[in-house]
C-alpha positions as CSV (number, residue, x, y, z in Angstrom):
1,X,0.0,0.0,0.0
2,X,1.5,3.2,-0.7
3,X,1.7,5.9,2.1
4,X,1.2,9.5,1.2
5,X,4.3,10.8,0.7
6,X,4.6,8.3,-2.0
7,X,1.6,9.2,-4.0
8,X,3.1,13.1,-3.6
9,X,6.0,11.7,-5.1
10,X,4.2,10.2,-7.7
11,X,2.0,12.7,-8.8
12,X,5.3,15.3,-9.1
13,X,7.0,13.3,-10.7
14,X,4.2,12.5,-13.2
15,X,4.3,16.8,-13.4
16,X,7.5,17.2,-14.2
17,X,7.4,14.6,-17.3
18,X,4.4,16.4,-18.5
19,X,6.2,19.4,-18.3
20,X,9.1,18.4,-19.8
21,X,7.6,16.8,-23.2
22,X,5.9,20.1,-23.6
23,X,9.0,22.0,-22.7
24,X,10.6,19.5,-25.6
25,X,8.4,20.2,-28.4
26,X,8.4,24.0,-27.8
27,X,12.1,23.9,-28.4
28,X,11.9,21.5,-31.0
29,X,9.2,23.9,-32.8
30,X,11.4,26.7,-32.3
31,X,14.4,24.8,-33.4
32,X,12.7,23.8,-36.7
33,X,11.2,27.2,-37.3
34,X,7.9,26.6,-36.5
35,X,7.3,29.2,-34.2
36,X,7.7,31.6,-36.7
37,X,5.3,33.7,-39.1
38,X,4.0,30.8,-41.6
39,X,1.0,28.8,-40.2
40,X,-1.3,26.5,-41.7
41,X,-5.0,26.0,-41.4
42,X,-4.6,22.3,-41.3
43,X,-1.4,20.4,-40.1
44,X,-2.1,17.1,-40.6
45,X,-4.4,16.8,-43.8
46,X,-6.1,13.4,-44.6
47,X,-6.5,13.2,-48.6
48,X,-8.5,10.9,-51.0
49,X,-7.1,8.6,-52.7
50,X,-7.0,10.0,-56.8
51,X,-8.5,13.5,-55.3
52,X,-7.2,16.9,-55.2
53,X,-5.4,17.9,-52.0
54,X,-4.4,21.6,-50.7
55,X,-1.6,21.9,-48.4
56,X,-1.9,25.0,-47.2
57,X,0.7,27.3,-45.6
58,X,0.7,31.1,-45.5
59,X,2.7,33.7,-43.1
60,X,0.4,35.1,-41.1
61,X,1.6,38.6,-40.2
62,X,0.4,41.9,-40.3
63,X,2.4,42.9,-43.4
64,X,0.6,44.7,-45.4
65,X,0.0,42.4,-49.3
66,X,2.5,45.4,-50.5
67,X,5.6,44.3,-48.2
68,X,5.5,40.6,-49.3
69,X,8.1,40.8,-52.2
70,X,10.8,39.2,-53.4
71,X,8.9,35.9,-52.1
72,X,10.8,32.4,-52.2
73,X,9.0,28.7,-51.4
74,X,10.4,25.3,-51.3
75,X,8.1,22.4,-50.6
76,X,10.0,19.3,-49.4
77,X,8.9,15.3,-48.5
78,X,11.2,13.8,-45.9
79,X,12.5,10.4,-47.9
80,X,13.2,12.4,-50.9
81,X,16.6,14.0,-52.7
82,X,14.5,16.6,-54.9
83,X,12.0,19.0,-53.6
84,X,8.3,18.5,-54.2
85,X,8.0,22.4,-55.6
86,X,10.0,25.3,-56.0
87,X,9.4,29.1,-56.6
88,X,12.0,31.6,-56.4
89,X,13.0,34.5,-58.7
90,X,9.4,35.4,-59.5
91,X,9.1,32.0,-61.3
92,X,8.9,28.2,-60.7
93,X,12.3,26.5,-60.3
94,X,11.6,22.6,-61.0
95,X,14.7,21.8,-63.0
96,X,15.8,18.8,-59.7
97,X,12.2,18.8,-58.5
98,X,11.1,15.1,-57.6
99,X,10.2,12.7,-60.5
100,X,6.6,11.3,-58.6
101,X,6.1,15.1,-58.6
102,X,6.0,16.6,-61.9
103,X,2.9,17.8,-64.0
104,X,0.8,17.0,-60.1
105,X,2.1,19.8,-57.7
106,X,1.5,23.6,-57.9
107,X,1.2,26.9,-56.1
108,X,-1.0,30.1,-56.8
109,X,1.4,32.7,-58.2
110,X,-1.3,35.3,-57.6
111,X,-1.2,34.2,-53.7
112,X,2.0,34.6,-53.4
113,X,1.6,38.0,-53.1
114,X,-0.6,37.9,-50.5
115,X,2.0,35.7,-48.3
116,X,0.1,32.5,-49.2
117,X,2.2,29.2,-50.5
118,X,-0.2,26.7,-50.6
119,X,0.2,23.6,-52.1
120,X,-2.2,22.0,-54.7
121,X,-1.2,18.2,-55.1
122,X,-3.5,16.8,-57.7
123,X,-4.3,12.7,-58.2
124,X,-3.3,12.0,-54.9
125,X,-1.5,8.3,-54.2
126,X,-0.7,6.5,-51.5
127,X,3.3,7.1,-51.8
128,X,2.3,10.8,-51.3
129,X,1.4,10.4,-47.6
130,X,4.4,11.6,-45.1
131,X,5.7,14.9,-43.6
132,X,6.3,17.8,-45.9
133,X,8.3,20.8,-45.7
134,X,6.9,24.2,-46.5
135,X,9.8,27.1,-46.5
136,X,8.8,30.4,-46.9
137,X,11.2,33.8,-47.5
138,X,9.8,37.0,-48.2
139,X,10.4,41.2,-47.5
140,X,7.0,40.3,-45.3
141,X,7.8,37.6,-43.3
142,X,8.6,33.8,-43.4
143,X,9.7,30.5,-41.7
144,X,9.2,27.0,-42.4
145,X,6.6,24.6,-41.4
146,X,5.8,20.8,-41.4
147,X,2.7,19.1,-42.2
148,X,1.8,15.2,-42.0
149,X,-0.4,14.7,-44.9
150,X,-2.1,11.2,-44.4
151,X,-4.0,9.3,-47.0
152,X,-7.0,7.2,-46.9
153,X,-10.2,6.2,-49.6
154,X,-13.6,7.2,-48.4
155,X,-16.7,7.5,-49.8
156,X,-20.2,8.3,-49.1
157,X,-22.8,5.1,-49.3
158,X,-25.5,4.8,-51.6
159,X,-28.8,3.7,-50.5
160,X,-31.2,1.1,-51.8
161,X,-34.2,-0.3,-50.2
162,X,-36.2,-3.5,-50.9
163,X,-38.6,-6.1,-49.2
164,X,-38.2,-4.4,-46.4
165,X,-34.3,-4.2,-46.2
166,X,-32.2,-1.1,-46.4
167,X,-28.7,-2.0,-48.0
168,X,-26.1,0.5,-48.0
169,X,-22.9,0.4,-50.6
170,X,-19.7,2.8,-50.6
171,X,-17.2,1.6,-53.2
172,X,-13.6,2.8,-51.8
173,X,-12.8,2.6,-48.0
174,X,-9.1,2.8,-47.0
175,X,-8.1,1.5,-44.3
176,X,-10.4,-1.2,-43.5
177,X,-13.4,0.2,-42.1
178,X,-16.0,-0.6,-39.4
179,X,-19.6,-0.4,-40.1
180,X,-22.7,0.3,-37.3
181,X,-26.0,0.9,-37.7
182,X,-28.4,2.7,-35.2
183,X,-31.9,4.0,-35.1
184,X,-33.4,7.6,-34.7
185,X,-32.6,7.6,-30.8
186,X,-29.5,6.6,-31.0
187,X,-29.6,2.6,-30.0
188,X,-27.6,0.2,-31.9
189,X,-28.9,-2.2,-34.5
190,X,-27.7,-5.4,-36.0
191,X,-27.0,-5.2,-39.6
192,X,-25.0,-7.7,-42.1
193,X,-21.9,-5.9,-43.2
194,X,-19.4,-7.9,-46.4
195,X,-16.2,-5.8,-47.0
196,X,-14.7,-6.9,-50.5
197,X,-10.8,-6.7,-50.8
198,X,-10.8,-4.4,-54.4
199,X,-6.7,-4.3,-53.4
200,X,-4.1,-3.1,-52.5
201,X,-6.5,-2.5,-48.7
202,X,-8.8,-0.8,-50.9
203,X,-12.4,-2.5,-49.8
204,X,-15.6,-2.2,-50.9
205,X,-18.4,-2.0,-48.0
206,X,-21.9,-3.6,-48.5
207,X,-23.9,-3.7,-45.7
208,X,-27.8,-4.5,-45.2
209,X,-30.2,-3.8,-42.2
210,X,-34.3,-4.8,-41.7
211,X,-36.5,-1.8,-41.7
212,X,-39.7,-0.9,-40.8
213,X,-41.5,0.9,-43.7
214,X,-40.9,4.9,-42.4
215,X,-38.2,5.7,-40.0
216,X,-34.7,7.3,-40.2
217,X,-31.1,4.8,-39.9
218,X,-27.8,6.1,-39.2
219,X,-25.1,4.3,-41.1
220,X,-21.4,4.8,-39.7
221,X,-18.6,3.6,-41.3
222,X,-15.1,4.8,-40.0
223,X,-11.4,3.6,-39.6
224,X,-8.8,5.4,-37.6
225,X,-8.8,8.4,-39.9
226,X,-12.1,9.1,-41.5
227,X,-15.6,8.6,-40.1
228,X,-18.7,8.8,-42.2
229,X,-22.0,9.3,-41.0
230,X,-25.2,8.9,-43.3
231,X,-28.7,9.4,-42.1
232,X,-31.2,7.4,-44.6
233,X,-34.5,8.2,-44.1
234,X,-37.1,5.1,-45.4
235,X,-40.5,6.5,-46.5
236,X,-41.9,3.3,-48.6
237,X,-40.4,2.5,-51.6
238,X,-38.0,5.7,-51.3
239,X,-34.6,6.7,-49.3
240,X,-33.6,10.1,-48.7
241,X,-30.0,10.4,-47.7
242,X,-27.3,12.7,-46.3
243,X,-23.9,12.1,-45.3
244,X,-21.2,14.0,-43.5
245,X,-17.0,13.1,-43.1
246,X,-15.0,14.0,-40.1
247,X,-11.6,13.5,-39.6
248,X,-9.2,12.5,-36.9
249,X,-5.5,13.1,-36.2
250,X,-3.4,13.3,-33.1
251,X,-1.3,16.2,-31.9
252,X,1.7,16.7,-30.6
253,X,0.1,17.6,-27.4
254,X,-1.9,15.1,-27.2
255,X,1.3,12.2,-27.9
256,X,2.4,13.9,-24.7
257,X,-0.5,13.4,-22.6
258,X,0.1,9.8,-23.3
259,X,3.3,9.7,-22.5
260,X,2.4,11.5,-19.1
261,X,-0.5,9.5,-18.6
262,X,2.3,6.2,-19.0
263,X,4.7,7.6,-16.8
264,X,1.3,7.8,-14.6
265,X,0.4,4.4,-14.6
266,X,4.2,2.9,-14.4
267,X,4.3,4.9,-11.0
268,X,1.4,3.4,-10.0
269,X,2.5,0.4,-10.5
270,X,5.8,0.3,-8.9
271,X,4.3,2.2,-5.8
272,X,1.2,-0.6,-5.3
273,X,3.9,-3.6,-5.7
């Protein structure tokens, strides 16, 4: 049994590692240059398989658009020898820019001006997922930023209903998903869900529930980095539908909570031995 001054002990302990991870990744920001003037709206985009995906990354400052000349970008991928994108000089600079790259990666010259170096990556693949590099240089401001871009397949099901069975089908789910069904208030019903392997851990989801003639069903399908939520509505023969996406990712932050909460726990441990 542990006596107070043990648990004390503990809990300071527990403090100071807390303290200390967040401590860490202020200086590794700072080291890295990410406590400087470029900032993105999303650090750790999820992007669709074949879609369209915008990195984005701007310097926030109170420059005025007139101050930001004389602007220089470099997008990067950790793993690679070339860059992803390059603008300097008032022009694009690709001549050693990464083979998997070129004709699918772009800025907006007319954002530049404004301090604004997004990133437009167009088809996106799998091999595109990993932490990027955005390096800005300007008269108005700059710094450099990293983003994890992750990559999944998600799509929103289509719904059919017959003999008294509501079947849902989304064609592209990456990675493998979980599907639950649940009524109007919330309570969770048993449905009959096949997910077919289309490759390369793209799958397919078909799944079917029994229905009463006029109610509303909320279809949920979501792995660890996209959930989508459908409400289908059954009025007869007919199905009206809606479906939103969110999406997850972990912080920094929140890495160190773990690790405090493991330190925690460890302590714990030991002291109750």
């Amino acid at each position: 049994m542990a006596t107070i001054g043990q648990i004390i002990f503990c809990s300071m302990i527990t403090l100071i590692v807390l303290f200390g991870t967040v401590i860490i990744l202020i200086l590794a920001l700072s080291l890295s240059g990410q406590l400087s003037d470029v900032t993105s709206s999303n650090m750790a985009p999820v992007a669709n398989l074949g879609d369209d995906a915008l990195l984005s990354c701007y310097v926030d400052a109170s420059s005025p658009p007139a101050k930001f000349r004389d602007v220089s970008v470099t997008w990067e991928k950790a793993g690679l020898t070339g860059p992803v994108y390059r603008y300097r000089d008032g022009a694009p600079s690709l001549a050693d820019q990464d083979p998997q790259f070129i004709g699918r990666a772009q800025l907006f010259p007319g954002a530049l001006a404004t301090g604004n170096a997004s990133l437009l990556l167009r088809a996106v693949r799998r091999s595109d997922g990993g932490e990027y590099t955005c390096r800005i240089s300007s008269s108005g401001g700059g710094g450099t930023l990293a983003i994890k871009l992750k990559t999944a397949a998600f799509s929103a099901p289509a719904f059919k209903i017959a003999a008294g069975v509501l079947a849902a089908e989304a064609p592209r789910w990456f990675p493998k998903p979980n599907v639950t069904w649940q009524d109007a208030g919330g309570g969770v019903l048993s449905g009959n869900t096949t997910l077919d392997d289309l490759g390369l851990g793209v799958f397919r989801v078909v799944s079917t529930l029994a229905v009463n003639a006029s109610d509303t069903y909320s279809c949920r399908i979501e792995n660890e980095l996209v959930t989508s939520v459908s409400e289908a509505t059954v009025a007869g023969p007919d199905v009206s539908e809606r479906t939103y996406f969110t999406f997850s990712a972990a912080s920094s932050l929140l890495a160190a909570a773990r690790l405090s909460l493991t330190t925690s726990v460890l302590c714990i441990y030991h002291l109750t031995r």
